[in-house]
C-alpha positions as CSV (number, residue, x, y, z in Angstrom):
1,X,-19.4,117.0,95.0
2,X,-21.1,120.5,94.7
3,X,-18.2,122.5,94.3
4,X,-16.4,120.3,91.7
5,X,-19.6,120.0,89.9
6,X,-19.4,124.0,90.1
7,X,-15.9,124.1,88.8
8,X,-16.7,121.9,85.9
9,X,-19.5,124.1,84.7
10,X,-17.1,127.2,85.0
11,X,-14.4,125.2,82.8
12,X,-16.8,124.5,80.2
13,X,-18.0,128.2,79.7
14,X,-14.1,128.9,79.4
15,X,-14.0,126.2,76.6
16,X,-17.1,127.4,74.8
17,X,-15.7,131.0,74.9
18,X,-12.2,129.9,73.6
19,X,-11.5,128.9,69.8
20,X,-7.8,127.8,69.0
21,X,-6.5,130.1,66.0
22,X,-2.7,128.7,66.3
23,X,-1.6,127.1,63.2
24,X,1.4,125.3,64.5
25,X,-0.4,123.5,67.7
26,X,-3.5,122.5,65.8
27,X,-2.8,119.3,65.6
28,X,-2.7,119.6,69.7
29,X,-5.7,121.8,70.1
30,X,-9.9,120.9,70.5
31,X,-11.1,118.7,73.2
32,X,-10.3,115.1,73.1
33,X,-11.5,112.0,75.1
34,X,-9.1,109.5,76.8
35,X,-9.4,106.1,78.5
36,X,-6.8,105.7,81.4
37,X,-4.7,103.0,83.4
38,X,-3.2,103.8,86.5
39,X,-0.9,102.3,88.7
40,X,-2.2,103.9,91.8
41,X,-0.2,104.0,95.4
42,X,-2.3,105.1,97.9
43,X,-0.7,106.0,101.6
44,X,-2.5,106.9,104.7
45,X,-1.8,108.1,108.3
46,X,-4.6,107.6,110.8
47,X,-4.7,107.4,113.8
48,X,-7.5,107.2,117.4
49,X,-7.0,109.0,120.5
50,X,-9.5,108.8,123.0
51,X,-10.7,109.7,126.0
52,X,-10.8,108.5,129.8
53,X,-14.7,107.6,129.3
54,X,-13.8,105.1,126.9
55,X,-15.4,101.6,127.9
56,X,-12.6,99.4,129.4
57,X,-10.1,102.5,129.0
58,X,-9.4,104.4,132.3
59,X,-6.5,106.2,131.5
60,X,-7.4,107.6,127.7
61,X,-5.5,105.9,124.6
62,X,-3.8,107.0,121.5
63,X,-3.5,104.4,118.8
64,X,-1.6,104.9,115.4
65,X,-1.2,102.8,112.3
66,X,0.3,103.8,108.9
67,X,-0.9,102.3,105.4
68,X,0.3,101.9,102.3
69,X,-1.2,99.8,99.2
70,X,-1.2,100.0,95.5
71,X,-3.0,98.7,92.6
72,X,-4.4,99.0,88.7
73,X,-7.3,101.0,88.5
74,X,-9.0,102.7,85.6
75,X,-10.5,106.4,84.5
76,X,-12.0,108.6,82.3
77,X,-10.5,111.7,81.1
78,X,-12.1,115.0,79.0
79,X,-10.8,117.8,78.2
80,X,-9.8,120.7,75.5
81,X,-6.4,122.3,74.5
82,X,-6.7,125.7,73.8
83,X,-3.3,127.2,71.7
84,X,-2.1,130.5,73.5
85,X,0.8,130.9,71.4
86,X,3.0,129.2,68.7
87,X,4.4,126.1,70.6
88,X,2.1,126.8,74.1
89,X,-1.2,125.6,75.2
90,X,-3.6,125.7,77.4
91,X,-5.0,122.3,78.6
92,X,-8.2,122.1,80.8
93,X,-10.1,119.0,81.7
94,X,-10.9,116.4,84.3
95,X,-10.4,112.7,85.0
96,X,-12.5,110.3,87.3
97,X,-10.5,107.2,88.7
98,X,-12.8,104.2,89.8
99,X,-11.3,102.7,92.5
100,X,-11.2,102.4,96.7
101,X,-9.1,102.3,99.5
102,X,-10.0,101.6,102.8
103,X,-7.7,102.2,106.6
104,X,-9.6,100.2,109.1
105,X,-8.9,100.8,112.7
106,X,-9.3,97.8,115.4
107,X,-10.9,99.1,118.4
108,X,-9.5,98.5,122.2
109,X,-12.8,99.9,123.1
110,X,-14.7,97.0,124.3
111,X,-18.3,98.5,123.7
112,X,-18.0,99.1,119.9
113,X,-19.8,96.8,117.7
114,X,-17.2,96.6,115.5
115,X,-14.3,98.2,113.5
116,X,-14.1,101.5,112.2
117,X,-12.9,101.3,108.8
118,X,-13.2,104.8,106.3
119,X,-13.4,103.9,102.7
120,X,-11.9,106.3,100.2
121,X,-13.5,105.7,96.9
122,X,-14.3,107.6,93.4
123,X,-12.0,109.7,92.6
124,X,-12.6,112.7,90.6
125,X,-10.0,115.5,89.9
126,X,-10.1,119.3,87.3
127,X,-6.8,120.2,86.3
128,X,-4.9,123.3,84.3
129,X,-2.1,122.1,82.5
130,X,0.1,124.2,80.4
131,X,1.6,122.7,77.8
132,X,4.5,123.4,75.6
133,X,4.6,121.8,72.2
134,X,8.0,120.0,71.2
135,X,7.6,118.6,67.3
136,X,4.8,118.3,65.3
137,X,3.5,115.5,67.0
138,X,4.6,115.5,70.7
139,X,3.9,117.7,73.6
140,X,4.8,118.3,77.5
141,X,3.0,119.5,80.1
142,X,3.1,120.5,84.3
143,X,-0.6,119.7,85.7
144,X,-2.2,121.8,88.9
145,X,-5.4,120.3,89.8
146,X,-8.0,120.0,92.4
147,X,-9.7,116.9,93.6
148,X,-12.3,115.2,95.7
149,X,-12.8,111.5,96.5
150,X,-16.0,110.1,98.1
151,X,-15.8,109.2,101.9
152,X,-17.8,106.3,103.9
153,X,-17.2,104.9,107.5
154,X,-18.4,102.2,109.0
155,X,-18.4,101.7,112.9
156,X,-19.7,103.6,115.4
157,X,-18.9,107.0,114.6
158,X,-20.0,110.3,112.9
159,X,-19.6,110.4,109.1
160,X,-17.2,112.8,107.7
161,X,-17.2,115.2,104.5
162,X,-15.3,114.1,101.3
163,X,-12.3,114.5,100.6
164,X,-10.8,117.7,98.8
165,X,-6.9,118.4,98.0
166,X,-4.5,119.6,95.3
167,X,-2.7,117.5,92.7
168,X,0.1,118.1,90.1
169,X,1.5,116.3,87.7
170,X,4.0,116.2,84.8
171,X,3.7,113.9,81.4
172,X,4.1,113.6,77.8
173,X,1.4,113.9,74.8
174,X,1.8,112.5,71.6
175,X,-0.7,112.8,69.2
176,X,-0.7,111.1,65.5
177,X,-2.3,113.3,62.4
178,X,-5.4,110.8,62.9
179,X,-6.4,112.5,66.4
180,X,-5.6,109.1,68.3
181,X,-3.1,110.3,71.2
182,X,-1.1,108.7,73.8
183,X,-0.2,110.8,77.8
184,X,2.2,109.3,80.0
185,X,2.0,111.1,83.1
186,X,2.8,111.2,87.0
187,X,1.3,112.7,90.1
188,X,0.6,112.8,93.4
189,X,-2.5,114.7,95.4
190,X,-2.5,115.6,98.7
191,X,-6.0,115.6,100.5
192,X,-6.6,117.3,103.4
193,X,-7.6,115.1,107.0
194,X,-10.8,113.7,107.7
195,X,-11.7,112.9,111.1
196,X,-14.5,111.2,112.8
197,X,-15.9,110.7,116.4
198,X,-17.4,108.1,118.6
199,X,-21.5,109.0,118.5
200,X,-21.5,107.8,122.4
201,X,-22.1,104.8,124.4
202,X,-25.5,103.5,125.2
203,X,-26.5,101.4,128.3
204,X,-29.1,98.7,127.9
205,X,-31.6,97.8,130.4
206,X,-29.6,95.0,131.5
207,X,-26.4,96.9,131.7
208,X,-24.8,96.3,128.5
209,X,-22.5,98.7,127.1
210,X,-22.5,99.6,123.4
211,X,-21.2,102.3,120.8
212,X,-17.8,104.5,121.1
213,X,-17.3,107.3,123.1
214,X,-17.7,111.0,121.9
215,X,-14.4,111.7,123.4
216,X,-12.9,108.9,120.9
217,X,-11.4,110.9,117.6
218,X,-10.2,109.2,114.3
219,X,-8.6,110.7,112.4
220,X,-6.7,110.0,108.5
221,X,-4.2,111.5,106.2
222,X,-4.7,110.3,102.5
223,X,-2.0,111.1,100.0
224,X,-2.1,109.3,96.9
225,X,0.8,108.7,93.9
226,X,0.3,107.3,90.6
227,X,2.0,106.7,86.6
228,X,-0.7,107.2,84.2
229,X,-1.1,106.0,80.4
230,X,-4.2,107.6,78.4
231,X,-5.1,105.9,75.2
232,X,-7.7,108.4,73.3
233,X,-8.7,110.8,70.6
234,X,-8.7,114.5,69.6
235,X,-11.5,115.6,67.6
């Protein structure tokens, strides 16, 4: 999480540097805290091909599976609206999603001790969102962010990187003259593939075959979709 740690600092200089001075989106701008609820849909193409070295495999293999599941979960969200014109702002912040998904892959390799399974979880995303301001008390807005999610397999195989990938958005904002506000929103991020490999068999003393090929290759495509509504307030 090093570089979104980065990015966060460099947003925060950017607020500290940046006072609003627009009358009419005041009751918009300053930075503002937000408790979430998602309805989260999370798909994810993955996939194993391996190789002819593959214990009770003599031909090499290419397995497939597609998943698709959906839930509640719930996040955090920070940020600050800076006014950049009249009816136009600037809104930067991030938002952290506590929940998991997991794609777990049954082996036809005999040797493996058991299932590999990668387990998408913690979901943290900065975001730009330009905002035009429609009355006095309600807003819209187009998001571009960028995201990471934490990564763990289980199985017999190498351990990948997190995940990193893009996400935008659209929503709503409407904030009441006592700073309590209310963002309905929808999105969708795309992360990029993470992959994994077999760390290779081992051969016991009495002949006994364990572990997953190096040759063996998972792979998985995450994408995830979700309707968002904030409950929070603008200081």
């Amino acid at each position: 999480m090093n570089k979104l740690r980065t990015l966060l600092a460099s947003c925060a200089l950017i607020l500290a540097l940046n006072t609003p001075v627009m009358s009419d989106s005041s009751n918009f701008a300053g930075p503002y805290i937000g408790l979430q609820g998602s309805t989260v849909g999370v798909g994810v193409q993955g996939g194993k091909n391996g190789g002819a070295t593959e214990e009770g495999d003599t031909g090499g293999s290419s397995d497939n599976v597609n998943v698709g599941k959906t839930g509640i979960t719930a996040g955090l969200e920070l940020g600050y609206a800076i006014p950049v014109g009249s009816a136009f702002l600037i809104d930067i912040g991030g938002t952290y999603i506590d929940g998991a998904v997991s794609l777990r892959q049954n082996n036809t390799d005999t040797a493996a001790s058991e299932p590999v399974k990668f387990v998408v979880s913690q979901f943290y995303s900065i975001y730009a969102a330009p905002t035009l301001v429609l009355s006095d008390t309600s807003s819209m807005y187009a998001k571009v962010g960028y995201s990471e999610a934490s990564v763990n397999v289980t199985g017999d195989v190498s351990q990948p990187g997190d995940l990193q990938g893009n996400t935008y958005a659209i929503g709503t904002r409407t904030v009441l003259e006592s700073g309590i506000f209310i963002r309905a929103e929808a999105g969708y991020t795309d992360y990029d593939n993470l992959s994994a490999q077999g760390l290779g068999t081992n051969v016991s003393t009495t002949g006994t075959t364990s572990g997953i090929a190096t040759t063996t290759k998972y792979t998985a495509d995450p994408e995830l979709a979700y309707g968002a509504i904030s409950i929070g307030f603008r200081f």
